[in-house]
N, C-alpha and C positions, 0 to 999 in steps of 0.2 A: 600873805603873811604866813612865814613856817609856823610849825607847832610850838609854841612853849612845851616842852615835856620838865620841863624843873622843878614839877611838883613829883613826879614818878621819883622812885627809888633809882632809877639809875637817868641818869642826865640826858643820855643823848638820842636812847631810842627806847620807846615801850612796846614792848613784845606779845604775841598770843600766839603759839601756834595748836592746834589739836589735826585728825586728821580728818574733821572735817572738810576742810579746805584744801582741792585738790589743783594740780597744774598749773597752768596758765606762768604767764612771766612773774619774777619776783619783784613783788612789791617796793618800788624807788620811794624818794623821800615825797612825801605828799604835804601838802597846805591847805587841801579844801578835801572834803567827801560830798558825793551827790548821787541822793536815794529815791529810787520808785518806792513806791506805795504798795500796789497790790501786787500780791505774790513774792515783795521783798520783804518787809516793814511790817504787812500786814499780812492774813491768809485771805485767800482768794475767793472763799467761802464769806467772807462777811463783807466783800461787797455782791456778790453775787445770791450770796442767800440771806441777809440782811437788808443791807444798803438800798440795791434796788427791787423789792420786793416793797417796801417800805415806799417808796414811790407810786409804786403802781396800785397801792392799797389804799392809800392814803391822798393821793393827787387831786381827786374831785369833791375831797370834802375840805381840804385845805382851799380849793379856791373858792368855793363858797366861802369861808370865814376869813379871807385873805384878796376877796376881789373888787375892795372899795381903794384897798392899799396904794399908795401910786408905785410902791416897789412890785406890786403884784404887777401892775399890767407895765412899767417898763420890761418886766422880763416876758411876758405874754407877747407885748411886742415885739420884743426881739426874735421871740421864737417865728411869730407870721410872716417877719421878713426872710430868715431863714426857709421858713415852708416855701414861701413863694419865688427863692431862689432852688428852690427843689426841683419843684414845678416846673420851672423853667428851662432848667437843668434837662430835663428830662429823666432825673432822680426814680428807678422802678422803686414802685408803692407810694412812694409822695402824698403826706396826709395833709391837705391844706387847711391852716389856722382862718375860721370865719372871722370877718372882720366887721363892723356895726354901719349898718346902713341909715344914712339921711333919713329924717322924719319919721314918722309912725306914731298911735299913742303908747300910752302908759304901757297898756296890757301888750300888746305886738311888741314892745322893748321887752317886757322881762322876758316873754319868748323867746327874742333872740337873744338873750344875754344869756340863758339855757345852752341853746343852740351854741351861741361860740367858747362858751365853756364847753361843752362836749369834745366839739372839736380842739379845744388843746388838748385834752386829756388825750383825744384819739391819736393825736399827733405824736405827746411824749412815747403812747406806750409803742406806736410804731419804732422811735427811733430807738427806743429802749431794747426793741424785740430782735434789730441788728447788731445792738452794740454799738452805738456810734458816739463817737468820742467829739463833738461838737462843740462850739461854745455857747450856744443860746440854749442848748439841751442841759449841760455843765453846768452854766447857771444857774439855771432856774432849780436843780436839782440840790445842788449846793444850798437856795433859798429855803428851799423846802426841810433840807435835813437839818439847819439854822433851828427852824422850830424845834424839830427832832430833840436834838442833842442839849439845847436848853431847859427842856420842859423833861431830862431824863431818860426819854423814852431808844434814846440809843446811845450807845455807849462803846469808844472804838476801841477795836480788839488792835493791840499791838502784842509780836511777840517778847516774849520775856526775858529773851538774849538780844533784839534792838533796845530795849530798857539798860539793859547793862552797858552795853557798846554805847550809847548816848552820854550815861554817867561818865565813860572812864573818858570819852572825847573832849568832852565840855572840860571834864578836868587837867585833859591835858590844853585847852585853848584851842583844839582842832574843830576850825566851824563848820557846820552840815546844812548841806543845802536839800530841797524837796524838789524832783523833778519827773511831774506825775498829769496823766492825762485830766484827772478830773481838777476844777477850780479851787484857784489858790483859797478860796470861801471854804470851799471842803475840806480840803487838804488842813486848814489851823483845825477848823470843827475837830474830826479826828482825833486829833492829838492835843487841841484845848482839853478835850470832854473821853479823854482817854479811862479805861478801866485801869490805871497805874498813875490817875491823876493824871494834870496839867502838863503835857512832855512840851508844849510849845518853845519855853526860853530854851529847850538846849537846841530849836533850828535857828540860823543866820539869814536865812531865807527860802522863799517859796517861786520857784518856776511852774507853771502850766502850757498848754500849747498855743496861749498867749505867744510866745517866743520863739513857737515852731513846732511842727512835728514831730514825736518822737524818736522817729526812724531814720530824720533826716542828719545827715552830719552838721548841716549848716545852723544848727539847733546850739548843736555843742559848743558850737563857735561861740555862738551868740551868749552863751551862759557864761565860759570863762570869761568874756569881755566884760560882762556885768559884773563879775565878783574880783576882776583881776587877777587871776589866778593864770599861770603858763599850762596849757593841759596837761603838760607830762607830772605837774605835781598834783592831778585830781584824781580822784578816783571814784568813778562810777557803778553804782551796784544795783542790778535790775532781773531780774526773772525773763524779760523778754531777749530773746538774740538779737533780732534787728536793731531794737537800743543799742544792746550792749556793743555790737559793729561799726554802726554809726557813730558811737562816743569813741571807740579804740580808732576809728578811722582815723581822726583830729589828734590823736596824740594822748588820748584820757589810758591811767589805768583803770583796769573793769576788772569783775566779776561777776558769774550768773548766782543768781538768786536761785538754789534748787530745794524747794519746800513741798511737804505735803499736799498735792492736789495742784500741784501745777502743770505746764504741758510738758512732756518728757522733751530732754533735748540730747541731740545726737553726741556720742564719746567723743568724736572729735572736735568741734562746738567746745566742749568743755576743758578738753586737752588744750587747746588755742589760746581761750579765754581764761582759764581758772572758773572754781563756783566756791562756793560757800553753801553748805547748810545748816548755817548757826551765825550769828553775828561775832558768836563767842570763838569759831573754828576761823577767824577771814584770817590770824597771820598777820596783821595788821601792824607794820614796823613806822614809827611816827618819828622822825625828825625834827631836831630844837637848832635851829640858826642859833637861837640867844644860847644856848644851853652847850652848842659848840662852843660859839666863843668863849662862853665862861670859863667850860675845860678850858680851852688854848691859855688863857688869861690866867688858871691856876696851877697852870704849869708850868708856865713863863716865870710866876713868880716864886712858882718854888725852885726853878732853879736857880733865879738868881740869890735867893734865900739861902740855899746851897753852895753859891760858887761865894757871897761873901761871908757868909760864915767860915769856911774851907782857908779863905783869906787872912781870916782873923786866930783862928787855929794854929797857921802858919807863921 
């Protein structure tokens, strides 16, 4: 579905340009936007010096007051199954999730329920200490920031030019998609439990690697098919290149996300691509189908307004 822009001042396109926004091909007529999180949306510092700091702090004492829960240990499990596809793997550093052994008394059980609590924690902060973008890691990380963010204790930092860029979207009808390694769980958290309030209703929806790898073109595919959207009219916005590739592969327009504290990326990378640094700098030219035709429609009728007046004149 095109943009409605019929609420803009002018009908058929809404404009921004600043010079923050450099290169790359000129913006075609779009119907969908689809945004990374960290390093686009977000700074890269608060999940990195927030986010999962907060995990690693906090992990072992949330499963003591979270490990009778049956949401606890279905994510617990998932993560043992993952370990032991590690393992198997031959995954280097592989921390394996203990699992509860047949029989024993009272006292020998809470030992081991010690014991394999240990062992998750040991586990997450392994996969934490790579970076790894998994889904039973995601998860459970998501579960844990759930408490987080309802009980106060974290609060997500969006910038305050995506706050604007969201208002002026929604209002023109322009839907925005979230297309971000960590869980769709995380990814509402965020922006439910934002420091600019609840930003949730101006997303349409939320992808995770659920639906593929980031890097992968066949990712991309797999999203327009979801949203029905043709990719020449999406546009993708991310901080990483390999996304941003991968999306332009398939037919997406892109831009790189170039923000305080992210990883530098080469002139020509940007010259190919375009960047943005500022949501307020992207240049962003919106298209109204309806808002065409309207024009067409009041055109049409003012000339025939014109040609039978002219008639009657006569």
């Amino acid at each position: 579905m095109a943009v409605d822009a019929t609420t803009t001042t002018t009908t058929t396109t809404a404009a921004t340009t600043t010079s923050d926004a450099a290169a790359g091909k000129p913006l075609q007529p779009l119907s969908a936007v689809v945004v990374d999180i960290e390093g686009t949306t977000t700074p890269i510092s608060f999940v990195h010096d927030v986010l999962f700091p907060y995990v690693s702090a906090s992990v072992a004492a949330f499963l003591d007051e979270r490990w009778a829960d049956a949401e606890c240990q279905e994510r617990v499990s998932a993560l043992r199954l993952q370990a032991d596809k590690d393992i198997a793997d031959g995954v280097d550093g592989a921390v394996a999730v203990m699992s509860f052994p047949d029989g024993g008394d009272a006292e020998a059980a809470a030992s081991v329920v010690a014991d394999v609590k240990a062992s998750v924690v040991a586990n997450i902060k392994w996969q934490m200490s790579i970076d790894r973008k998994i889904g039973a890691l995601k998860a459970f990380q998501g579960y844990l920031w759930r408490y987080a963010y309802e009980n106060g204790k974290v609060k997500g930092d969006v910038f305050d030019d995506v706050v604007v860029a969201l208002n002026e979207w929604k209002a023109l009808g322009l839907p925005v998609y979230i297309y971000s390694s960590g869980s769709v769980e995380a990814q509402k958290l965020l922006f439910k439990y934002s420091e600019h309030g609840d930003l949730l209703p101006h997303f349409k929806g939320h992808f995770d690697t659920a639906i593929g790898p980031k890097t992968e073109a066949a990712s991309y595919e797999a999203i327009v098919r979801e949203i029905g959207v043709p990719a020449g009219r999406v546009l993708f916005l991310s901080d990483n290149v390999k996304e941003v590739q991968a999306a332009a592969s398939v037919g997406y327009q892109v831009r790189i996300a170039v923000r305080e504290g992210n990883a530098a990326v080469a002139d020509e990378q940007l010259a190919e691509f375009g960047s943005l640094a500022s949501f307020a700098g992207l240049g962003l030219v919106a298209y109204a189908d309806k808002a065409d035709k309207a024009d067409k429609a009041a055109e049409h009728g003012a000339d025939e307004h014109a040609a039978k007046r002219a008639r009657v004149e006569a």
